[in-house]
C-alpha positions in Angstrom: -4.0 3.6 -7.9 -1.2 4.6 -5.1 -2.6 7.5 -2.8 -1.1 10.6 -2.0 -1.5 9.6 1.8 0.9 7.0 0.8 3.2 9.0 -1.7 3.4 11.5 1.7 4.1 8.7 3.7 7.1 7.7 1.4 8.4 11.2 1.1 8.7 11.5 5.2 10.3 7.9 5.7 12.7 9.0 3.3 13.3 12.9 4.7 14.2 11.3 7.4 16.1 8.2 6.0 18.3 11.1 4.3 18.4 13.4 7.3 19.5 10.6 10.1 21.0 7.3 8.7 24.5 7.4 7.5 23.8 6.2 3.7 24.9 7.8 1.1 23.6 6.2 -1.8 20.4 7.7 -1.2 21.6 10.9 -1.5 23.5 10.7 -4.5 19.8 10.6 -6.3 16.8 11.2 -4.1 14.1 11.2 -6.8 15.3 8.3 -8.1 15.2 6.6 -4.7 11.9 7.6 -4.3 10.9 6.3 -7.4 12.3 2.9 -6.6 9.9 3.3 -3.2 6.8 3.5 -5.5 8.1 0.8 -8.0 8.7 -1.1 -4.8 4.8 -0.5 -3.9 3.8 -1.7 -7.6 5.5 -4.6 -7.0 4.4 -6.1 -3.9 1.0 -5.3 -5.4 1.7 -7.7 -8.3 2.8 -10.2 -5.9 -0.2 -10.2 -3.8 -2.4 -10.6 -6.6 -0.2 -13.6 -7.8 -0.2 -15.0 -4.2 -3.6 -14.9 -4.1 -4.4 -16.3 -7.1 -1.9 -19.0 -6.9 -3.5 -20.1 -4.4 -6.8 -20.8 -5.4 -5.4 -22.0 -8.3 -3.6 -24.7 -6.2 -6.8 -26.2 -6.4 -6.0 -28.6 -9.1 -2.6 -29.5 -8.1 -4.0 -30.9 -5.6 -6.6 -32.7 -7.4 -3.6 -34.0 -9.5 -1.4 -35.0 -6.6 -4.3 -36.6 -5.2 -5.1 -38.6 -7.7 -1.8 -40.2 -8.5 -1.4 -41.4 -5.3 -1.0 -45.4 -5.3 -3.5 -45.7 -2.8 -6.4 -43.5 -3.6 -9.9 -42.5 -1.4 -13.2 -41.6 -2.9 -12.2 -38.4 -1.6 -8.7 -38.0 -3.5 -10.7 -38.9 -6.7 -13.4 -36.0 -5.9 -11.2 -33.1 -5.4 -13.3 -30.4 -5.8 -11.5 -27.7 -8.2 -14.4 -25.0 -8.5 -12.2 -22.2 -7.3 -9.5 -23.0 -9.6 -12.1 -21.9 -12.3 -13.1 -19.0 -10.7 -13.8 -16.1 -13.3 -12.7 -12.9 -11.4 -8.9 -14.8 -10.6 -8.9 -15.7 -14.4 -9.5 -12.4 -15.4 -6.8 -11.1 -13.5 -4.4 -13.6 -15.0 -5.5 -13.1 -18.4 -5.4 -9.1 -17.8 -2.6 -7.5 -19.9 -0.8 -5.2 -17.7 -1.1 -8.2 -14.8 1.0 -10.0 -17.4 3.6 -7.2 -17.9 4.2 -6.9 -14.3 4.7 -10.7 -13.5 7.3 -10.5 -16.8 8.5 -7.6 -15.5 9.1 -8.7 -11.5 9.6 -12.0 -12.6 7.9 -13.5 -9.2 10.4 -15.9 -7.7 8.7 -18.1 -4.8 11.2 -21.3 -4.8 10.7 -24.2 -2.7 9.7 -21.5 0.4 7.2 -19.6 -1.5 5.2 -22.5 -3.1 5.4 -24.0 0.6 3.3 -21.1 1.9 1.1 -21.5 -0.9 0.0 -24.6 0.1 -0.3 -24.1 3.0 -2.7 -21.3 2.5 -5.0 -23.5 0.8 -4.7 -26.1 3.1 -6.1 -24.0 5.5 -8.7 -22.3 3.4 -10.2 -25.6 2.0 -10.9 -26.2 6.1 -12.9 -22.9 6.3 -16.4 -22.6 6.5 -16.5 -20.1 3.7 -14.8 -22.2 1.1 -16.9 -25.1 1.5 -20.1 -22.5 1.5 -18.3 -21.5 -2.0 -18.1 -24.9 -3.5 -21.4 -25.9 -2.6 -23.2 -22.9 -4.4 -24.4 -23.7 -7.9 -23.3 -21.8 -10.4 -21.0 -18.7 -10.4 -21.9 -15.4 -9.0 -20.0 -12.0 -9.1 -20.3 -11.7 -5.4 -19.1 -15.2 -4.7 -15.9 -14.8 -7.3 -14.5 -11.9 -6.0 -15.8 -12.8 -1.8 -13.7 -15.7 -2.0 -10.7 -14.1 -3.1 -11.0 -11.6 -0.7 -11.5 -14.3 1.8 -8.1 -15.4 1.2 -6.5 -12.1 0.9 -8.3 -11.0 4.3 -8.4 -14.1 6.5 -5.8 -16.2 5.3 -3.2 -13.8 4.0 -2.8 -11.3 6.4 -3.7 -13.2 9.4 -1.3 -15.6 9.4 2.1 -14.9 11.0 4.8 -17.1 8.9 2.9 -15.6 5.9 3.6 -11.8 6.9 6.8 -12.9 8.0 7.4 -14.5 4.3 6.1 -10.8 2.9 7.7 -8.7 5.1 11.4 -10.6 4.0 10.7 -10.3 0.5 9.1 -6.8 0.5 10.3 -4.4 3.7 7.7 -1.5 2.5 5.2 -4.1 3.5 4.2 -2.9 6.2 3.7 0.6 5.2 2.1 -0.3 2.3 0.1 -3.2 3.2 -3.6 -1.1 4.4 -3.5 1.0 0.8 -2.9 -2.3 -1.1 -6.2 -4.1 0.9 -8.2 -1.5 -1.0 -6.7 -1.6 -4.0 -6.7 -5.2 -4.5 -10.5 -5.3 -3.1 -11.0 -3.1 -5.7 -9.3 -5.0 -8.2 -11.6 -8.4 -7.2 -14.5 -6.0 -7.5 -13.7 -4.7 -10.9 -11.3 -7.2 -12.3 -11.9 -6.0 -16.2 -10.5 -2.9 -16.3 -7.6 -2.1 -13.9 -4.1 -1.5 -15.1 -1.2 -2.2 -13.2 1.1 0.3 -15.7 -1.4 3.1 -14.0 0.0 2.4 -10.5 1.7 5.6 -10.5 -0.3 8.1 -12.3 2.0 10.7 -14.0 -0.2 13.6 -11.8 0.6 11.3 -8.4 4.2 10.9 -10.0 4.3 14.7 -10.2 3.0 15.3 -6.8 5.3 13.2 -5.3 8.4 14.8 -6.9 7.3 18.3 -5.8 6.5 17.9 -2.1 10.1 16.2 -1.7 11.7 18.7 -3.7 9.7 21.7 -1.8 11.0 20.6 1.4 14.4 20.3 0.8 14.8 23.2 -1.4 13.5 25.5 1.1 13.9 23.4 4.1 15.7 26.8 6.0 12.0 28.7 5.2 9.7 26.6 6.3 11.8 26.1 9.3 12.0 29.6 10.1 8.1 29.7 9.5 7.7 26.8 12.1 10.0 27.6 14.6 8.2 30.6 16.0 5.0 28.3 16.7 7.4 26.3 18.8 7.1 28.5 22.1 4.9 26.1 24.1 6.8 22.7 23.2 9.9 21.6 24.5 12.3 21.5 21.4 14.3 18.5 22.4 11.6 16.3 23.2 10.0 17.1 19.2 10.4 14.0 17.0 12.2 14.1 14.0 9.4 12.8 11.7 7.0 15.5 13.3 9.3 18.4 12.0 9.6 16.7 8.8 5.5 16.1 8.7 5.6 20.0 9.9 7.5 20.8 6.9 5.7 19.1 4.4 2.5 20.1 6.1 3.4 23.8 5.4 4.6 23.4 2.0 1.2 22.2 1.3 -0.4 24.8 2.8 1.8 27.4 0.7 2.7 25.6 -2.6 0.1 23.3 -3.3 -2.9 25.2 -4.3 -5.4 22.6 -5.2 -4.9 20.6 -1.8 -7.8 22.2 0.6 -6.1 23.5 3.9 -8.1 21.2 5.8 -7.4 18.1 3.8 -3.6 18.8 4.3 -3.7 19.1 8.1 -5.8 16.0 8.7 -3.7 14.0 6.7 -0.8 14.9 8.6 -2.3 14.7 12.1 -3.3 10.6 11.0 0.2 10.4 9.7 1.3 11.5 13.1 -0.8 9.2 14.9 0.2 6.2 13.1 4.5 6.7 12.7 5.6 9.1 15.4 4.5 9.9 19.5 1.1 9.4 20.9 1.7 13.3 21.4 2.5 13.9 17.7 -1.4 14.5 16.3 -2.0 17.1 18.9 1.2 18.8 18.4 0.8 18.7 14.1 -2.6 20.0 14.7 -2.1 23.0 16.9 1.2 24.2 14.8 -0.4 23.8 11.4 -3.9 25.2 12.6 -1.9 27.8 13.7 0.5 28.4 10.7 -2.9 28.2 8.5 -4.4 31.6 10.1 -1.5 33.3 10.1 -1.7 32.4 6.5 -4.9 33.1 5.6 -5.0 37.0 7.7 -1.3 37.5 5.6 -3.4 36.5 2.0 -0.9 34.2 1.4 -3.2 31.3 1.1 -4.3 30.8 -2.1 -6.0 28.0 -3.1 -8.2 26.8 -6.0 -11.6 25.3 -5.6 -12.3 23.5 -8.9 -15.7 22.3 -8.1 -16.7 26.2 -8.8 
């Protein structure tokens, strides 16, 4: 499920946790910090999907509050609880590995998280869409999983004390939060056959342990590969994540033969972009463009193209 444009993300924020910030407990075992970075990523994936479908599952607490009240409306008696029956959310919770993962994380909201939950469908039960989604007849697949997203997209992640709430409980949030969109869309899509235990695929797992390990162990090589490229830029005003995106960029370029040249720089000028100076994507481009034919007019880029 996780991407390697997020496994490289995780290996640079933690290059340079390692190279700059005074902590040693990260550098008494790297790989298994980065591993608790991924886990970290499976984690807040399993509570989104829990958020979300607590949630619309709220629907018949509400029903039930409602109707115990001493003084009840027509309204309070007609709750209407058609999302709390809706098929994609009960596949998720009845999916097996989506009931490892809660066992296993153990989801603790308190007083605070059940709160936001409320709240959440407060507000959705107000929206246009939802009452477009109770007054359908019948179930549809689009409908199921559109509603869901709706919360997800609309609800979710556009309102401020609920990021807030996330970004307390989970601080990869952030980081992680676009690459969990898609994989939880894809989840409401295809709720029957995902599998939370696949998060981390052992061949992501693998990549992610040799890029890390490639640039530390020969961290003085592809510096002294990068450094002559360096002419035209002022040293001192490089950031410290570009070298480290440098370094990983050319370690792909040398060590990872299946990655196409061209994949590897454009991942790294986006990475750029998005975590370093508005400067940065030119300057990974032109250094690793550069570094790349050297490369190839050395024949010392050797990749594999499986697709012949």
């Amino acid at each position: 499920m996780i991407s390697r444009r997020n496994i490289r993300i995780k290996v640079m924020q933690l290059s340079y946790a390692l190279e700059t910030i005074n902590d040693q407990s990260d550098k008494k075992d790297p790989i298994k910090s980065l591993k608790n970075l991924l886990d970290n990523s499976r984690e807040l994936c399993t509570f989104m999907l829990y958020y979300i479908t607590e949630v619309a599952r709220y629907a018949e607490k509400d029903a039930s509050h409602r109707a115990s009240k001493n003084l009840t409306s027509a309204h309070d008696l007609n709750v209407n609880i058609k999302i709390a029956g809706n098929e994609v959310m009960w596949k998720i919770i009845e999916n097996k590995s989506f009931i490892s993962a809660i066992e296993q994380y153990k989801p603790n909201l308190l007083e605070e998280g059940q709160n936001m939950i409320k709240k959440t469908y407060q507000a959705l039960i107000q929206m246009e869409e939802y009452r477009t989604y109770i007054a359908e007849n019948g179930r549809t697949k689009k409908g199921e999983s559109g509603i869901l997203e709706f919360i997800m997209n609309d609800l979710l992640l556009t309102d401020e004390k609920v990021i807030l709430f996330f970004e307390e409980n989970f601080p990869t949030f952030d980081d992680d939060v676009e690459m969990l969109q898609k994989i939880v869309k894809g989840i409401f899509q295809k709720p029957n056959g995902f599998d939370l235990q696949g998060f981390l695929p052992e061949e992501t797992w693998q990549y992610a342990k040799s890029i890390f390990r490639t640039i530390r162990d020969k961290k003085e090589y592809l510096l002294d590969l990068i450094k002559p490229k360096l002419r035209n830029w002022d040293s001192e005003r490089i950031a410290h994540i570009d070298m480290i995106l440098l370094e990983m960029g050319v370690a792909e370029l040398l060590y990872f033969e299946t990655i196409p040249p061209k994949v590897t720089i454009n991942e790294y000028i986006d990475i750029a972009k998005e975590y370093s100076t508005d400067q940065s994507g030119q300057f990974i481009n032109g250094i690793l463009d550069g570094l790349k034919k050297d490369f190839e007019a050395e024949g010392r880029l050797n990749k594999i193209d499986f697709r012949k």
